[in-house]
C-alpha positions as CSV (number, residue, x, y, z in Angstrom):
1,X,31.2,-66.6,1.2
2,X,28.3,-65.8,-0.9
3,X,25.7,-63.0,-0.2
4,X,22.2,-64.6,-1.1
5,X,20.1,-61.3,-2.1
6,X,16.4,-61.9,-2.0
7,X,14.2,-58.6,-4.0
8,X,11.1,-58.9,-2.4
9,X,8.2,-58.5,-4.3
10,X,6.3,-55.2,-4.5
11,X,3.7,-54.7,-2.3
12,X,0.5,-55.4,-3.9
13,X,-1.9,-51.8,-3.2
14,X,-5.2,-53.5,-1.1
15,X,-8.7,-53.4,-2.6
16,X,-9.6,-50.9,-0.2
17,X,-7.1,-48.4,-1.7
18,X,-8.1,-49.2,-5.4
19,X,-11.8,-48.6,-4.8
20,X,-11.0,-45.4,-3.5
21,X,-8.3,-44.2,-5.9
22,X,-11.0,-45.6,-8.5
23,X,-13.5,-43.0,-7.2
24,X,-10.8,-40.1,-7.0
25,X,-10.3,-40.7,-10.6
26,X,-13.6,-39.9,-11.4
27,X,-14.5,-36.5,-12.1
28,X,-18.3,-36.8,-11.5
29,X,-17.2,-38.0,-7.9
30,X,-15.2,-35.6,-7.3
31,X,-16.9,-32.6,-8.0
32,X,-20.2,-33.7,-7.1
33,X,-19.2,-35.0,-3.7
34,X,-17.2,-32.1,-2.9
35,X,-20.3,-30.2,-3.4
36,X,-22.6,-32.0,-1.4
37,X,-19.6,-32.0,1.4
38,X,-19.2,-28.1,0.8
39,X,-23.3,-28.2,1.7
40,X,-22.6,-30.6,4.7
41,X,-19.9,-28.2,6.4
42,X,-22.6,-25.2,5.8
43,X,-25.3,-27.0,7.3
44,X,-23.8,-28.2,10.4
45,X,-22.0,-24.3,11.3
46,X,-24.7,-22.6,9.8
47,X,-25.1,-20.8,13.2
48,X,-21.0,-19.6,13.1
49,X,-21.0,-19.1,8.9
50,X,-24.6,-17.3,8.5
51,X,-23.9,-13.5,8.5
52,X,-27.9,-13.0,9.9
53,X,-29.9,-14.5,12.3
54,X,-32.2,-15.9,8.9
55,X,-35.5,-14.8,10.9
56,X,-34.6,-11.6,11.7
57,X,-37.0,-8.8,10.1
58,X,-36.2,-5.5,9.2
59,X,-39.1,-3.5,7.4
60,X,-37.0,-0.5,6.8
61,X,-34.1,-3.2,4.4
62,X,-36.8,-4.8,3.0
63,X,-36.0,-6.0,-0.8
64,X,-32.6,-4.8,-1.4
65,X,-30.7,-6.0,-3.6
66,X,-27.6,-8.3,-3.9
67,X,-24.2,-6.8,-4.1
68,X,-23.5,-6.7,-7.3
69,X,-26.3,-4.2,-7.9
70,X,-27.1,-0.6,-7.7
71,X,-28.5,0.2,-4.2
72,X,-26.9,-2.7,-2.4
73,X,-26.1,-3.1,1.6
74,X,-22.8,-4.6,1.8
75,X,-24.7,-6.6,5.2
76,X,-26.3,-8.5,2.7
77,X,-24.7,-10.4,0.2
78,X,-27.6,-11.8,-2.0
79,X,-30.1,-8.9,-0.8
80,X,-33.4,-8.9,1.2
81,X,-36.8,-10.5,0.7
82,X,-39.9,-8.6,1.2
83,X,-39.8,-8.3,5.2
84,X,-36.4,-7.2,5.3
85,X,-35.0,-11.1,5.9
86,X,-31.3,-11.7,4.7
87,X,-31.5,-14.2,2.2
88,X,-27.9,-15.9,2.2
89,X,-28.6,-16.8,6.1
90,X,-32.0,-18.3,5.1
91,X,-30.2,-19.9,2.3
92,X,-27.6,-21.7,4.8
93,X,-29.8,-22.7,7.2
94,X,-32.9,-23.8,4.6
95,X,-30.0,-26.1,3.5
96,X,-30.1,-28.1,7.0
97,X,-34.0,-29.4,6.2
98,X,-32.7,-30.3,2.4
99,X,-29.8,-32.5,3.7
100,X,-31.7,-34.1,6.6
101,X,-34.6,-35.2,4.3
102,X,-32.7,-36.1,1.7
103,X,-29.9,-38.1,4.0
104,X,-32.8,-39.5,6.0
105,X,-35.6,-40.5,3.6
106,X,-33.0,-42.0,1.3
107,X,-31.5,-44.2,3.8
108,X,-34.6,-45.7,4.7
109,X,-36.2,-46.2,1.6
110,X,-32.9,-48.3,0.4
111,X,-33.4,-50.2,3.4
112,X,-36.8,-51.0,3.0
113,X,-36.4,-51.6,-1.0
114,X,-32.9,-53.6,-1.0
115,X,-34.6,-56.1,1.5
116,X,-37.9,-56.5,-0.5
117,X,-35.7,-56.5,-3.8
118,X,-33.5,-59.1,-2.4
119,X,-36.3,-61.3,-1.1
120,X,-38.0,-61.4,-4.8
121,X,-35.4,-61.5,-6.8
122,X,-33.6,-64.4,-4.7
123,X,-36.4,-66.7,-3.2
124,X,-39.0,-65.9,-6.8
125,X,-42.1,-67.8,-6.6
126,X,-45.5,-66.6,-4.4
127,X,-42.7,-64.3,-2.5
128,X,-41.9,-62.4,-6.3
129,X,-45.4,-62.4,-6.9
130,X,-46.6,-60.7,-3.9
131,X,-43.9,-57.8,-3.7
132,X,-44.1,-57.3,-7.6
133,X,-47.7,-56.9,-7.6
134,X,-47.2,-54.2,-4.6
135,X,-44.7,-52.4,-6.2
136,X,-46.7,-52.1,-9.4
137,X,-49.9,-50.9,-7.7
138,X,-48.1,-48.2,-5.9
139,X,-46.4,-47.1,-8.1
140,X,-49.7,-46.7,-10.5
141,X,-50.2,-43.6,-8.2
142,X,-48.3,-40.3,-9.5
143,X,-45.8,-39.6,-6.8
144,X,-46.0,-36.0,-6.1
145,X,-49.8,-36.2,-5.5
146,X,-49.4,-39.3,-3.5
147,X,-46.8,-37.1,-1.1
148,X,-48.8,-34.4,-0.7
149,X,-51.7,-36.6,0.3
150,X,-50.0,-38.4,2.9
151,X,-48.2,-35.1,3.8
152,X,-51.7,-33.9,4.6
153,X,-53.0,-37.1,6.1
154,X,-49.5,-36.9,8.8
155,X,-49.5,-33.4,9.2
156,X,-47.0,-31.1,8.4
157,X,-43.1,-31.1,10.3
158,X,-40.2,-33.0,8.7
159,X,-40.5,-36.3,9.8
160,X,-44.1,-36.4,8.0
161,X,-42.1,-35.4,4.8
162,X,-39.0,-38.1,5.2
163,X,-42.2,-40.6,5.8
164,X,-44.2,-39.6,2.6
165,X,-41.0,-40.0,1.0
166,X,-39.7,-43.4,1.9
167,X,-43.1,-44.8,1.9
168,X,-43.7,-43.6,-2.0
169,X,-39.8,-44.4,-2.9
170,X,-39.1,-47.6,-1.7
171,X,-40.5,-49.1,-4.6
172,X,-37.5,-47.9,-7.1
173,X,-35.0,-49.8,-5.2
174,X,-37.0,-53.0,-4.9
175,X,-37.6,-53.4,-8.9
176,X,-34.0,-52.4,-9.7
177,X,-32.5,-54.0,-7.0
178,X,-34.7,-57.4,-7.4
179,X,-33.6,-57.3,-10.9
180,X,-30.0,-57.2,-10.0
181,X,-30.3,-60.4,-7.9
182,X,-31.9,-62.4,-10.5
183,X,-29.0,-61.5,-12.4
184,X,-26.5,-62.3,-9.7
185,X,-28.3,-65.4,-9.1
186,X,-27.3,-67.0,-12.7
187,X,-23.6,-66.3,-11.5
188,X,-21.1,-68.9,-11.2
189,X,-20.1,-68.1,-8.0
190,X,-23.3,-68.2,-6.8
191,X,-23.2,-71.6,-7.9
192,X,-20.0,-72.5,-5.8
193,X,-21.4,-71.1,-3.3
194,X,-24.2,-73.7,-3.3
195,X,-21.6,-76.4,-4.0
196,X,-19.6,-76.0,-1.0
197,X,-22.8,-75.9,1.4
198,X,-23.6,-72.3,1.9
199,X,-27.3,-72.0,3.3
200,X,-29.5,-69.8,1.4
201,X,-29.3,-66.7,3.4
202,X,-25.4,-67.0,3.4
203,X,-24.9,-66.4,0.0
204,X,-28.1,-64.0,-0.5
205,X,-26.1,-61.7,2.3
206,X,-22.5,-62.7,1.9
207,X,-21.8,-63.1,-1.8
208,X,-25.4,-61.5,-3.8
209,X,-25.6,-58.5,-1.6
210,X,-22.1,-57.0,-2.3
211,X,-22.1,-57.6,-5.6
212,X,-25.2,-55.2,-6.1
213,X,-24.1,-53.0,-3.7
214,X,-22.6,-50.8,-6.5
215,X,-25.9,-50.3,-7.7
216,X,-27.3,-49.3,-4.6
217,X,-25.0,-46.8,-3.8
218,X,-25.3,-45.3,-7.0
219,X,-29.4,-45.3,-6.8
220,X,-29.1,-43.8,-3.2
221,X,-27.5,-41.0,-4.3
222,X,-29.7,-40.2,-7.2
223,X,-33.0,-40.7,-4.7
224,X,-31.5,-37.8,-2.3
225,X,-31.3,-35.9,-5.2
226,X,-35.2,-36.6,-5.8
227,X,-35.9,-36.5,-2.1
228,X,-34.8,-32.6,-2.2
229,X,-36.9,-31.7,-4.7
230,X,-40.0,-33.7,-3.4
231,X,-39.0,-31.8,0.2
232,X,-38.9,-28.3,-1.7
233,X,-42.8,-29.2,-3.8
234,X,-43.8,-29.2,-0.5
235,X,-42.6,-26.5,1.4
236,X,-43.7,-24.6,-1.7
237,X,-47.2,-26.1,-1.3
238,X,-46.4,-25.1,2.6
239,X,-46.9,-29.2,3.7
240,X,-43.3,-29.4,4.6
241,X,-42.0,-27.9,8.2
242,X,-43.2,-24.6,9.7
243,X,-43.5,-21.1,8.1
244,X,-41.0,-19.9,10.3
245,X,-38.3,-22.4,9.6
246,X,-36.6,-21.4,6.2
247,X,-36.2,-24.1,3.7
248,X,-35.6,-23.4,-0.2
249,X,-38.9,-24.5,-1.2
250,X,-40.6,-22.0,1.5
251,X,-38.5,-19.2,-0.1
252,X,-39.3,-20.0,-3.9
253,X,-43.0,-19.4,-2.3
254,X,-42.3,-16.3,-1.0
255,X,-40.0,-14.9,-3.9
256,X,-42.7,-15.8,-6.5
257,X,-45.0,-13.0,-4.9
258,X,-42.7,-10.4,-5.2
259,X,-40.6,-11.7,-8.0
260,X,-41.2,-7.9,-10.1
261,X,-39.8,-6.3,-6.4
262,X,-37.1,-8.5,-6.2
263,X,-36.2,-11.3,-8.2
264,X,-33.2,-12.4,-6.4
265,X,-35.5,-13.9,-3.5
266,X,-36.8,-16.4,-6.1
267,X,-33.7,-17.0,-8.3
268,X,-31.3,-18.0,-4.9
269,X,-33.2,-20.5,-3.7
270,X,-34.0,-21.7,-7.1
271,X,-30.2,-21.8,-8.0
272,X,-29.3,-23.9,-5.1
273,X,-31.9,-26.1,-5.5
274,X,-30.5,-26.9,-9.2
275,X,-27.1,-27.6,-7.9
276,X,-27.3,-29.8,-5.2
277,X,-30.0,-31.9,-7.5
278,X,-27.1,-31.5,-10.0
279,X,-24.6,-33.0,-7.7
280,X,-26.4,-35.5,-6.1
281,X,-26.9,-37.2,-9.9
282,X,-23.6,-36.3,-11.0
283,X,-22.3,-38.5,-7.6
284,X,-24.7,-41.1,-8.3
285,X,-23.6,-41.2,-12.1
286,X,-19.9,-41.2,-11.2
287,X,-20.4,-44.0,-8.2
288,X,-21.7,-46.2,-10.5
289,X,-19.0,-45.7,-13.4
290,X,-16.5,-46.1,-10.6
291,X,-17.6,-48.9,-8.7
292,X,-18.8,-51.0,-11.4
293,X,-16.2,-53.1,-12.6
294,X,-17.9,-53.9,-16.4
295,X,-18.1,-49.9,-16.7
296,X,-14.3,-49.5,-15.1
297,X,-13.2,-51.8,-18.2
């Protein structure tokens, strides 16, 4: 009697686990996301990992210096500001009102943009017209001026800053992501799609939208980069959320008045606000590289 021995075939890995060894392979990915995630953790235990409540005063410890310098408390790591505040609790906690804005403002602005983007660049005629035309007379206005007017118009808090933001932004995803769908729409498979009977809306949703979604999730990331710094120009200009709650651009403000005294209160802030920018555009930069398959080749 003869054994018939069938080999099956090697299991094929799914697409799911490609696109994500793709984006482990990156390094821009890697490190910048595991930044921003380092940030996340901090933000949400902030209470459990700050070593200070960040607005307690202390007069009598104000401006020391960080540890590495003569003079130093060992109770505070990066030093003192002027009142006697600890500035690596402020630092923690001021990184709660950069994440929500930028998390926040971002998300909504992609929203807003991809659907206006989508609209013109897949339906064209009076519908283009009308949503180019916006988009080019607001963005004739210069953005950080705009902000701080509407800023002023809302009033201050945080949900005035994630609106000045989305309202001024919106307009870089609906040119880039209108121009995408014009492109997608001279696709082949967009024609197939037609051929077979798909309605208009099906294929915009179904087939055009995940083939810019790439795109978008690249240009997300870059706009909470943006969204932080627009969040610290105005708690520097003191339009953002109260005095009392710390935030990075708050303490830039406050270290720039004493920055002879104590530098450190100034460069902290200033520091963390490059590297999270950093990261966010270094995930943004890698996303695309990654999830674009003409850049993968």
């Amino acid at each position: 009697m003869v054994e018939v021995i069938v080999a099956s075939a090697p299991k094929q890995p799914s697409r799911h686990s490609k696109g994500l060894r793709a984006l482990l392979c990156e390094p821009k990915v890697v490190l910048g996301g595991g930044f921003i995630l380092f940030l996340i953790v901090l933000a949400i235990l902030a209470p459990f990992i700050a070593p200070k409540d960040p607005l307690e005063q202390d007069l009598l410890s104000g401006t020391l210096p960080p540890f590495w310098e003569n003079g130093a408390d060992p109770n505070f790591l990066l030093g003192t500001d002027d009142l006697g505040r600890d500035v690596l609790s402020r630092l923690i906690f001021g990184s709660r009102i950069a994440l929500i804005v930028a998390f926040v403002a971002a998300s909504l602005a992609a929203v807003i943009g991809t659907l206006l983007g989508l609209v013109a660049g897949w339906y064209g005629g009076w519908a283009d017209r009308i949503i180019s035309r916006l988009v080019d007379i607001w963005m004739a206005f210069p953005p950080v001026l705009l902000s701080i007017l509407l800023v002023a118009v809302f009033g201050s808090g945080v949900h005035s800053v994630i609106a000045a933001i989305v309202i001024i932004d919106w307009t870089r995803f609906c040119r880039v992501i209108r121009s995408e769908t014009q492109a997608q729409a001279q696709m082949d498979y967009v024609t197939a799609a037609r051929t077979i009977g798909f309605s208009r809306i099906r294929i915009l949703f179904s087939e055009i939208l995940p083939n810019v979604a790439p795109v978008l999730i690249a240009l997300v990331s870059l706009e909470m980069g943006i969204a932080v710094i627009v969040e610290a120009i105005l708690s520097f200009v003191g339009l953002s959320v109260s005095s009392d709650t710390p935030t990075w651009g708050g303490m830039i403000a406050e270290g720039r008045q004493i920055i002879y005294d104590g530098w450190w209160v100034l460069a902290a802030p200033l520091a963390a606000l490059f590297a999270t920018v950093l990261a966010f555009n270094q995930l943004g930069d890698g996303l695309r590289r990654a999830l674009d398959p003409v850049m993968r080749r």
